[in-house]
Every structure is written in C-alpha cells, then in structure tokens.
N, C-alpha and C positions, 0 to 999 in steps of 0.2 A: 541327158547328161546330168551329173550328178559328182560330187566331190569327197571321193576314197580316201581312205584315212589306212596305209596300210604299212608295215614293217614295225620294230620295236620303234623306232626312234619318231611313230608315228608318221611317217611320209607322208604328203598329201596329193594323191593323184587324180586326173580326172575320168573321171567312170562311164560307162554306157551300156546300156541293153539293145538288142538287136531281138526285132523280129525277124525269123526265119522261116518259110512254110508253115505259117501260123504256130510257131513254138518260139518262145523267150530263149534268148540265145547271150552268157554273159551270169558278169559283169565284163567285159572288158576295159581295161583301163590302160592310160597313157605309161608306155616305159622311162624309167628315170631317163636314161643319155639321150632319149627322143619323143619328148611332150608330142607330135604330131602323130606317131604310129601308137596301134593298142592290139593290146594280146588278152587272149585266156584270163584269168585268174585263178593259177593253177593253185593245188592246196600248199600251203605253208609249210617249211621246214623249223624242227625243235632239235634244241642240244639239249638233253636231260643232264648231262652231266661231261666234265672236260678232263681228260688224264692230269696227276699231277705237276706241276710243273709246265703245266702248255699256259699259252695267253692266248685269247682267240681275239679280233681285232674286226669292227666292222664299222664301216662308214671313218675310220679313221680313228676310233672310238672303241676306249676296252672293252669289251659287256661279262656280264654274270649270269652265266647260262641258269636257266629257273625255267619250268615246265608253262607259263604263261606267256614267254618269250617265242616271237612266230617272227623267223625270216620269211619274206615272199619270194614267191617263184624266181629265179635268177640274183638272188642275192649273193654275191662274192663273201665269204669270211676267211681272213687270214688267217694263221697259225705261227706261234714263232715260241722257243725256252722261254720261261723269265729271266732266262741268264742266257744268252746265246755266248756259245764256246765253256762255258761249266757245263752247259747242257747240249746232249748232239737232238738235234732234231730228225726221226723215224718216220718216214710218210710223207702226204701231200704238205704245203707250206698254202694252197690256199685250194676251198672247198666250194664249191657250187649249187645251192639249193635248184632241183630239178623235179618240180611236184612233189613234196611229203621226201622226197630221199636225196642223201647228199652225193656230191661227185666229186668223187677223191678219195684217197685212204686216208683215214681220219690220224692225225700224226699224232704220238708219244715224245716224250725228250727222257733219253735216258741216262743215267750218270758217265762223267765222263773219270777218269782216274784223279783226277780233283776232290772226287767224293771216295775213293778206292785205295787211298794212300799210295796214290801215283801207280797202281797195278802195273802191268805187262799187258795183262791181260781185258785192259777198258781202253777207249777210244784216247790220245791226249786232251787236257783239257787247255781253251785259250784265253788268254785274256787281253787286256789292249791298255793304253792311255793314251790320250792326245794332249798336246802340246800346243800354244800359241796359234789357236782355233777351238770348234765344237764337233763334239761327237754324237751322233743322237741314236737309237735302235728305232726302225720302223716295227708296223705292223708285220710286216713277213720277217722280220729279225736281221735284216740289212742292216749295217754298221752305215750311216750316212754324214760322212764328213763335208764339212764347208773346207772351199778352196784355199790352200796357204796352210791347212793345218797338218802337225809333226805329228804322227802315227807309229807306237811303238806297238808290233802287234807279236805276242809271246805265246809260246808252244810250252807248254809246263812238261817235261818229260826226264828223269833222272839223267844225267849226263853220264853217270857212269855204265847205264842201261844201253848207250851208243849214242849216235848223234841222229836227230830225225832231222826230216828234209822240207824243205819250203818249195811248195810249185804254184803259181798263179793265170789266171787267165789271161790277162792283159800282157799286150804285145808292145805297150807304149814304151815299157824300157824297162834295166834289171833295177830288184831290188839289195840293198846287203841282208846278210843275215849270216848270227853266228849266232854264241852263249854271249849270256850278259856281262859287263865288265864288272858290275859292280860284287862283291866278296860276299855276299850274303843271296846274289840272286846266280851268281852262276853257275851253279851245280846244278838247275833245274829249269831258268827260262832261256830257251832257243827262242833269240830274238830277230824279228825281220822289220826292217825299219823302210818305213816309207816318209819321204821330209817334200814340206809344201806341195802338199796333194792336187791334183789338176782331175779334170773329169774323166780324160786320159787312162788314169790310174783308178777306174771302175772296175770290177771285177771280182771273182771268188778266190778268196787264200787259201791254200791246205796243207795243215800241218799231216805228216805221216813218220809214222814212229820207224824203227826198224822192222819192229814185228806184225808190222801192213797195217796195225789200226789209225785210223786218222778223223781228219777233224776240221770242217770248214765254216769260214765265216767271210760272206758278201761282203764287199765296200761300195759304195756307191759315192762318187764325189760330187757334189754340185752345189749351187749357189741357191739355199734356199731363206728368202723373205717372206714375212707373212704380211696383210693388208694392215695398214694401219688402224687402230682400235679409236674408235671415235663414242665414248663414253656421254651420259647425260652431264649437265652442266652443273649438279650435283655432286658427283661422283669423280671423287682422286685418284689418278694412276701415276702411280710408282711403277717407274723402270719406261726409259724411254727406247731400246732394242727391240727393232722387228724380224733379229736375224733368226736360223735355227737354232734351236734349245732357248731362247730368250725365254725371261717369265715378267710378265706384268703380274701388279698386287691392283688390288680395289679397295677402296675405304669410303666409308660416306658420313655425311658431316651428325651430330647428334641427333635424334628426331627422326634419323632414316634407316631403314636396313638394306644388309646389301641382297640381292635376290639374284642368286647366280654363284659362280662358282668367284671367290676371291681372289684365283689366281691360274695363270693361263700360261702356257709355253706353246709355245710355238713351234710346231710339228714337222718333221722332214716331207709330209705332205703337201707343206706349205699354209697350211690351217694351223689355225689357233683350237687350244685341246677341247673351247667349250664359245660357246657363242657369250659376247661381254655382256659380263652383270648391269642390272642397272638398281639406282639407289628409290627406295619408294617408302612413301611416309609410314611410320610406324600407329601401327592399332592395337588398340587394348581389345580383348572381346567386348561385346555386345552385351548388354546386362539384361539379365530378365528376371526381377524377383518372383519367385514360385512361391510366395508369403505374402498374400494377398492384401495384410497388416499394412504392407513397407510398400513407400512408394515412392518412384524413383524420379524428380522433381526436376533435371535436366543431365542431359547426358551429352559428355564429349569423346569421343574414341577415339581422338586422334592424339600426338605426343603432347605430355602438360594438359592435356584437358582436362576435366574435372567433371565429376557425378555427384549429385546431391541427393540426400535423403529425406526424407520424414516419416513419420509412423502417424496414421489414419488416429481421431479421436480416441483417449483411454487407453493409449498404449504411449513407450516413451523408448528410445534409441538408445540400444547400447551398441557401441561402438562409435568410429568416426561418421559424424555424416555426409564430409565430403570427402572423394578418394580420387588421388591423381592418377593419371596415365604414365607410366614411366619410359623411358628411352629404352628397355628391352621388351615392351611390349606386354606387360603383367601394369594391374594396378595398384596403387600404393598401399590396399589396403584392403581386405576384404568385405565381403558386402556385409552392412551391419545389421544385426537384427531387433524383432520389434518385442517388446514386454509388454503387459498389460500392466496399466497402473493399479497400485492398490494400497491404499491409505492403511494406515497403520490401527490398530483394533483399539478402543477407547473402553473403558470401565467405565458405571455407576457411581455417580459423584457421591459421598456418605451420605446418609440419610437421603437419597433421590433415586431415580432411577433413569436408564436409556431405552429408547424404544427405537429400534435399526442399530443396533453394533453389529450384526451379522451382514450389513450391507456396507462393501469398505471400497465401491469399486466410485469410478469417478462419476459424477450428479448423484450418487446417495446420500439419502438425507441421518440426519442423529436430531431426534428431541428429547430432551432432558426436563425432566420433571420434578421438584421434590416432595418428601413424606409430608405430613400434618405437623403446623407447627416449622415450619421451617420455607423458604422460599429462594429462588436463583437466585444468586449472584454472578452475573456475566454473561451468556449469551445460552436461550434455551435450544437455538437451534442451528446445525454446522453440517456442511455442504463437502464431500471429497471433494477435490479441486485437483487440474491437469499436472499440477506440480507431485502428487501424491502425497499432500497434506491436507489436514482439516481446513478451512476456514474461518474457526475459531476453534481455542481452546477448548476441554472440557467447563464449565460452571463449577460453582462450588451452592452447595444446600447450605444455607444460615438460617440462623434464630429467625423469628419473623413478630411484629405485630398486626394484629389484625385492621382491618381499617376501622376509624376510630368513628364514623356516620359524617351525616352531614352535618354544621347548624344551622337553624332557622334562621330564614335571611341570608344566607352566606354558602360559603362552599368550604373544601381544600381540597389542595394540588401537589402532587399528582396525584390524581386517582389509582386507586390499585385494591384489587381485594387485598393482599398483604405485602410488609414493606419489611426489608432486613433490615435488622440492628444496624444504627447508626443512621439510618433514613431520616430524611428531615420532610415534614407534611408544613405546607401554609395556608396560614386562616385567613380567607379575604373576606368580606362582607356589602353587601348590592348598598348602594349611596344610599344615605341616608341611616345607616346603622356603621354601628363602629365594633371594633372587638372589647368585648368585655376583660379579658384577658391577656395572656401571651398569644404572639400571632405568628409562633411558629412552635412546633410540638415532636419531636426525635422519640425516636426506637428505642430505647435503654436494652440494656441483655437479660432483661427479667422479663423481654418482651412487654414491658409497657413504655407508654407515652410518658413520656417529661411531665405530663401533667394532663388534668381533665380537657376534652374539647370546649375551647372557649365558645361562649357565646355572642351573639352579633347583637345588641341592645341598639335602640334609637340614637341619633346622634344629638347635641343637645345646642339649640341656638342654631 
C-alpha cells in the first residue's frame, strides 16, 4: 500500500500493487465515493483548450485548462455559459474522463440575439433578477434559488416581432407571464414571474420566439447552508451568513499574512469556494551575504526582527547595519556593503622626507625623517588606524642644534643627537661639583646655544 497523490487539485488516494502470475499488476487505487473498492489507474484526461465563452467546473471549482492539468480516470467536469441565458449552451453540460478520452460532446455557447441586435434569426436571449432572497448559477449553469425568493425571469424578444411563449417543466402549479409594465422595458422583456420559490418550483424554463428559436434555463430551488467557518484565533471574519451566495472576508492582525483565499462564498453545492485562510507569521527572506567582507552578526526573520552587520578588519560599512523585517514581508533595508579602509595619502614634511606613503591601508606604518640641519618636531612615526585616519599628524622639519657634549662631571637632559629651535637642554652636575655657569642652555634660530656648555667645577666648603 502506498499513498497516490492524483487529479489537479491533488487528491490523495490509497494505492496498491498486485501480483498476478508472477507479473506486477497496478497501481490500483481507492475510488473517491468508495475509499474500500480500487480500480485500474487508467491514463488521465487533458483539456488543451475550452470554446470561448464555456466555464468548465470540477470539484465544485472553476479550473483553467493548461496542458499540465490531468483529470483521472472517472473524473466528472461540468460545462455551463459564463452568462447562461445571453449564452445557449451546444452539447453535453457535463463530460466524463474515460481513459485519455472524454464522454460527451464537448459543449460551445453560442450568441444568443442579445449579442445580434435581437435577430429573428438567433436563439432569444434571458435574463433574470431576484428579489427578497439569492440567486447563485452552478457548475452546470442551474439558476439555484433559496426558498422565499421573487424570481423575475425575461425573454428578451422585440414585442413587435410577436409574442414568444413560456413553457415549464414543473407540474407544481402556473406561472404568470406577459411584457413588462414598466415603459422603457416593455417593448422587449416577456416577463414570467415566479414569487416565493419552493423546491416544488424546480425545473427547466423555455422561452420560444415565434420563429421556433428558443432558449432555456434550469431553476433549481432548495435550501442551501454551508458549514460554518471556524478560523485560527488570529484571524478575523467578517460576515456572519452561511446561507447561499454568502461571502465571508479574512483579515489578520499586523505581523501575519493571510495564506489563503481572503474571501469565500458560499456555493449552491453547499461548499464554500475555497477551504478557510489561515493567518501565519510573516518572514523576511533568509540572508546570505555572498561578500565574504560582511558578516552578518545575528539574524531575526520573523515580523520587527532585526539583522545586524559588521565588516571583517580594514573594511568599514556603508549602509545601515541594522535592517528591520517589515509587516509585508521585505526588509527595511538592504544588505549593506563592505569598503576597505584607506587612509588618506600624506606628503613629505619640508626639508624631510616619508618612507611608506604608498602604504595607506589599515596597520601601515609612515616614518618621517628630516634633511641635515633640521630635526622633527611632532611625532616621526603614524599608524593607519580602523577609523581611516593617521594616528598622528604629519611632523614638521625645524632648524635644529646639534648636541652641545657632555661636561666633565656632569651631564644634560635630554639627550638627543639634535634639538629644534626653542629646545631647552639642563646642566646637572654628580655632588660635589656645581655648575660653573648657566644651568639651562635653549636652541636660538641660528641654531646655536644661549651660550657655551657650562662647566661642572668643585664645589667649595
């Protein structure tokens, strides 16, 4: 045994194989009206294509004939106008898939004097209204009124062309019929009125011209309910009628979409047109950056959630880094992409020079150096940084003095082979000796010292 999956609407049967005198015999599968009995599974029937003007009608259900569409073996398909009474219906009104081939004369609808400027010569056409009740067309193009309803059903035919005739099937009792009273419709609707319809009053109407062409349309009266619609706890229905032609709406609260059909009437079958929507949380897609840079730091796909970004070392985000999930299902934002950082190009400070300006990407380094005669002021060496800024400015090259030695006994601070203009040096001297001089000594702009290196002499007492 084994579970068949077969007709458009996907049917689900239960299948089997048979051995026979050592030969595989099947699939057989369970028939729809009798899960216990199984037949054949003859080859499927196809509608390539429907006359204009026909509706074809299966499972209660319009379909759209397409060469991938396979009724199975014993599938019923209705046929009915899209307009029954503007259109006469030609042929079978319902067709039998019987192995690959249909049973029936496949029907036409053809214009009736509605589209003919009321000819002589074309079928009359009809039309109808109801009054204080519903009127619904089935699948086979039956007029199906609910019980109590006023039925005014019109023969379109020139009045001055003669008078056509009303005849019915139903023995339940006479109908009236004449022209209509009112001044604009009675020159052309032969009206037959049928008031508070009973089941009684089922049967086929035909209108017939003088000139023998005519024209009929089923009624069918009965009382039809459909089950009542029992929706998720999510989900709002509008429209509390479960009679025929009712329509329920669906709506669902923000956060949710409706998955299903939003609105449903209720069928002279007694079904409703589509099985009830239900409300399911709304998803954003699935992120997958293909930018191996960007990296996607946590992800929510459901309504309001949120995805976060960053870009890998030496790259920097352009765009949002975090993008919401919205109530239609798309993100607030698209996915943002990654740059590489790159520090801005530095020049050779005057009289100095840079060694890496051609390296601007982030941990490159810059040393600056200056000519003879001149010395940094400010920092000789600066790092790209994640921000895509140096770490220090460029330095500036200044006047320099050279360093002025030691003196004997003594030192000065700070040491440097050369100091810019305005440097200040101090003379200390080891206990026991004193400075003989000044004991501090500055850069001037002629590049010399304030004065000679003092010396450290004995101290005295």
């Amino acid at each position: 045994m084994f579970l068949g999956v077969v007709g458009p609407y996907d049917e689900k049967r239960v299948c089997k194989i048979k051995c026979v005198s050592g030969r595989w015999v099947g699939p057989l599968c369970s028939l729809q009206h009798d899960p216990g009995s199984f037949q054949s599974m003859f080859r499927p029937c196809h509608v390539q294509s429907v006359p204009r003007h026909t509706v074809l009608t299966y499972q209660h259900r319009q379909i759209t004939p397409s060469p991938e569409l396979e009724f199975p073996h014993g599938a019923v398909v209705t046929a009915r106008c899209e307009r029954p009474g503007r259109y006469k219906l030609l042929g079978d009104s319902s067709l039998t898939c019987a192995n690959a081939q249909w049973k029936g004369r496949f029907p036409v609808c053809v214009h009736t004097n509605y589209f003919t400027n009321y000819s002589e010569a074309a079928p009359p056409a009809l039309e109808w209204s109801v009054a204080g009740g519903e009127g619904v067309v089935d699948g086979a193009g039956s007029l199906v009124l609910l019980p109590g309803s006023i039925l005014h059903l019109d023969c379109l035919y020139p009045r001055l062309h003669g008078n056509p005739t009303w005849a019915w099937t139903s023995t339940y009792r006479q109908y009236p019929t004449g022209w209509a009273i009112n001044r604009l419709e009675r020159e052309l609707r032969y009206r037959l009125s049928l008031y508070y319809a009973k089941p009684d009053d089922s049967g086929t109407f035909t209108c017939t011209a003088p000139t023998g062409h005519h024209n009929s349309l089923t009624i069918a009266v009965k009382d039809v309910t459909c089950p009542p619609v029992h929706g998720d706890a999510r989900m709002e229905v509008h429209g509390d009628s479960t009679s025929l032609g009712a329509a329920l709406t669906f709506t669902c609260p923000e956060g949710y979409y409706l998955a299903g059909a939003a609105r449903l009437t209720c069928l002279p079958s007694g079904e409703w047109s589509s099985a009830p929507p239900r409300c399911q949380v709304v998803r954003c897609p699935v992120l997958a950056p293909d930018d191996p840079r960007l990296q996607l730091q946590a992800s929510n796909t459901t309504y309001r959630g949120e995805a976060s970004f960053t870009c890998v070392p030496g790259f920097h985000l352009l765009g949002s880094p975090v993008i919401t999930c919205t109530a239609n299902g798309t993100w607030s934002h698209p996915q943002p992409t990654c740059k590489e950082v790159i520090c801005p190009k530095v020049s050779a400070p005057q009289h100095g020079q840079v060694t890496g300006a051609g390296a601007r990407r982030v941990g490159d380094a810059l040393t600056f150096t200056c000519g003879p005669g001149y010395v940094v002021r400010g920092h000789a060496l600066a790092f790209c940084t994640h921000d895509g800024s140096w770490s220090h400015p460029a330095p500036q090259c200044v006047k320099s003095c050279n360093h002025p030695g030691e003196p004997e006994h003594g030192r000065v601070s700070p040491r440097r082979p050369r100091y810019h203009v305005g440097a200040t040096l101090l003379v200390t001297c080891r206990p026991g000796y004193r400075p003989a001089g000044p004991d501090r000594l500055t850069c001037l702009h002629t590049r010399r010292w304030s004065a000679p290196l003092t010396r450290c002499v004995p101290s005295i007492g």
